[in-house]
C-alpha positions as CSV (number, residue, x, y, z in Angstrom):
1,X,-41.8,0.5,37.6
2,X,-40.2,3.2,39.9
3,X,-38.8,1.1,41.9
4,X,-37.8,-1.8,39.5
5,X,-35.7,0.8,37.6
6,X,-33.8,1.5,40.8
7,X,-32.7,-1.9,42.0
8,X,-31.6,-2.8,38.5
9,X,-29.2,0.1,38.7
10,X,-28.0,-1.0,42.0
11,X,-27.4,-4.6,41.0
12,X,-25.5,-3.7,37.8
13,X,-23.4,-1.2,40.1
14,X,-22.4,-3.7,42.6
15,X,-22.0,-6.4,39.6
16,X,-19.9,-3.4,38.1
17,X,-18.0,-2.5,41.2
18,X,-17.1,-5.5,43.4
19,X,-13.8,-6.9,43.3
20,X,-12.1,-9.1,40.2
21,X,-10.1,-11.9,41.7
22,X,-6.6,-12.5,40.4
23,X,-6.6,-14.9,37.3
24,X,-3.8,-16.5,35.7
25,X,-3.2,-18.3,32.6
26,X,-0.2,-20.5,32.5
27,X,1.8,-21.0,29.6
28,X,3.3,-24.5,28.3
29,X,6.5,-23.9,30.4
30,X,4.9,-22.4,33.4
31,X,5.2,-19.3,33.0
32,X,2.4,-16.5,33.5
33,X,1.2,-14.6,30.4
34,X,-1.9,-12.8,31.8
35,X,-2.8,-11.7,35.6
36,X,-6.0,-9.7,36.2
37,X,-5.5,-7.6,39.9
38,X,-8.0,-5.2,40.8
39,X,-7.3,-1.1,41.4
40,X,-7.2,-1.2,44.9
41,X,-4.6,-4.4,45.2
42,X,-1.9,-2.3,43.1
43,X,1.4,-2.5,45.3
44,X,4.1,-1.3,43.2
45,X,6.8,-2.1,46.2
46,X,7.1,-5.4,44.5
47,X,7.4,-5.1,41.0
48,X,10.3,-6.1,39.9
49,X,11.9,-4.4,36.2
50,X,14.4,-7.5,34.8
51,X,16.2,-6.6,31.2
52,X,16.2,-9.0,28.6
53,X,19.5,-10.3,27.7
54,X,19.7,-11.7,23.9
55,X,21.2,-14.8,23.2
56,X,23.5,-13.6,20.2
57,X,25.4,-10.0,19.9
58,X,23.6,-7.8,17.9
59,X,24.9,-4.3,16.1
60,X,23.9,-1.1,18.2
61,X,23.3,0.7,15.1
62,X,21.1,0.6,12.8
63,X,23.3,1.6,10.2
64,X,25.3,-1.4,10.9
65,X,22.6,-3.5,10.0
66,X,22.3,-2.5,6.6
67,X,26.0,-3.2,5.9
68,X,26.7,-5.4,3.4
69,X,23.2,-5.0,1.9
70,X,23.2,-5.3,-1.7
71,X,19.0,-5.0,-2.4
72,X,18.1,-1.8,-3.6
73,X,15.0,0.3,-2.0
74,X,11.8,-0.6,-5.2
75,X,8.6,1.0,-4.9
76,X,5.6,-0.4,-6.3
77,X,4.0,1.0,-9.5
78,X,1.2,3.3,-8.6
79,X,-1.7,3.8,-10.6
80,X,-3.3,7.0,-11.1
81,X,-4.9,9.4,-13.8
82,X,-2.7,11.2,-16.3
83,X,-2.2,11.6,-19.7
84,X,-0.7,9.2,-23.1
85,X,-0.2,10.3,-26.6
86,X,-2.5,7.7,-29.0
87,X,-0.8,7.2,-32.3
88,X,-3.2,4.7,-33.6
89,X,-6.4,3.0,-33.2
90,X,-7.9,-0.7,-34.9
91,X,-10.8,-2.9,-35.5
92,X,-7.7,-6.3,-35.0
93,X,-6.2,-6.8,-31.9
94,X,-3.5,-8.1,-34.1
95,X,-3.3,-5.0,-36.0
96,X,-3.2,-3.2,-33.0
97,X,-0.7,-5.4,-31.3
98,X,1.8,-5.4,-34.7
99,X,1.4,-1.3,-34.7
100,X,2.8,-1.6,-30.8
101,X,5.6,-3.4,-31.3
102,X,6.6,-1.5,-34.4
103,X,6.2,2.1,-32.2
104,X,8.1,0.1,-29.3
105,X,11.5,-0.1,-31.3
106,X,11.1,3.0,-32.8
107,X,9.8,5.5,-30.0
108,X,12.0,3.5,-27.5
109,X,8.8,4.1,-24.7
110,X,6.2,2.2,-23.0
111,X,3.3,1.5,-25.1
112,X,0.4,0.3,-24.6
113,X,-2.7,-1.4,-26.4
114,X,-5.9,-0.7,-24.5
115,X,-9.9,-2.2,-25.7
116,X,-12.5,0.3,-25.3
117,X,-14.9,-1.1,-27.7
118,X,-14.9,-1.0,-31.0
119,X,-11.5,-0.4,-30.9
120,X,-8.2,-1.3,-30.0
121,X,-6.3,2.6,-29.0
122,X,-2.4,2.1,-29.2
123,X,-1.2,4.9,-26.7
124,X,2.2,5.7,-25.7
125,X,3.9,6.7,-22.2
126,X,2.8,7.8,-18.8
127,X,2.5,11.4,-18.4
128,X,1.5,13.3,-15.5
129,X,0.1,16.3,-16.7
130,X,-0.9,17.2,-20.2
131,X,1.7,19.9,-20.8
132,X,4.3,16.5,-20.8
133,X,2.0,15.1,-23.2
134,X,1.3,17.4,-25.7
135,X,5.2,18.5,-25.6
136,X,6.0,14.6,-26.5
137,X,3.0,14.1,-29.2
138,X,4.2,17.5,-30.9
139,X,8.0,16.0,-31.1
140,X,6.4,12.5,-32.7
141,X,4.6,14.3,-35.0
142,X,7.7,16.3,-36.3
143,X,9.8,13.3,-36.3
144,X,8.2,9.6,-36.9
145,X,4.9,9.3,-39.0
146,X,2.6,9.4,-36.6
147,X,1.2,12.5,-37.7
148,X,-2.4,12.2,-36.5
149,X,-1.1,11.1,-32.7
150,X,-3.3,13.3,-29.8
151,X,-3.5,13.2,-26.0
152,X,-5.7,11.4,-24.0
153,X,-6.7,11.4,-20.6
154,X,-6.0,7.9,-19.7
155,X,-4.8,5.9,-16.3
156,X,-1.4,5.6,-15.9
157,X,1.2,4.2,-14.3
158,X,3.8,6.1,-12.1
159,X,7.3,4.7,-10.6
């Protein structure tokens, strides 16, 4: 067993270590893509370093590049946990969608109707933290009739 152990380690170290013979794939105009050379065949005499020259005149800046752009840097909506003032809750989506769009024109903020069952929870605004919140529900209450409005943890969304 010995002995079987120790010529499978020397055929997998002469498998391992003998030389790798030069392969080349060729490309559709000829060209060589991939060449495999071994450690000890490295002569660096011969390499040759060409630069590329590009076929149309490009800007050496950067800066230049974005000349003339007119698009405007958007980031994506990220969601996340926070806080949003509920003014309302129903039994009808219908109800609940007719309440939105009533505290849409008047609160002038995103609202929102969200289903966590029975109900349908009409919730306004994505806050942060729940300082933000409570600071907005508190000005509601004093000025629309949504007198009963609280904060809720709640996901929202950040731009």
């Amino acid at each position: 067993m010995k002995y079987c152990f120790c010529a499978l380690i020397v055929v997998l170290l002469a498998v391992g270590c003998a030389k790798k013979q030069a392969v080349a794939e060729e490309g559709s105009l000829g060209d060589v893509i991939f060449e495999e050379i071994s450690g000890d065949d490295i002569d660096t005499s011969s390499i040759i370093f060409e630069e590329e020259t590009p076929e149309e005149t490009t800007s050496t800046s950067f800066l230049e590049d974005l000349e003339g752009e007119t698009t405007p840097f958007v980031s994506k909506p990220v969601k996340r946990q926070g806080f949003r003032v509920q003014i309302a809750a129903y039994q009808s989506q219908a109800d609940a969608n007719s309440a939105a769009d009533r505290a849409r024109g008047s609160l002038g903020r995103s609202v929102y109707v969200q289903y966590i069952a029975p109900y349908y929870k009409v919730r306004v605004g994505n806050f942060t933290s729940k300082y933000e919140a409570t600071q907005y529900r508190d000005q509601i209450r004093g000025a629309t009739s949504y007198r009963d409005a609280w904060v809720v943890p709640s996901e929202i969304i950040v731009e």
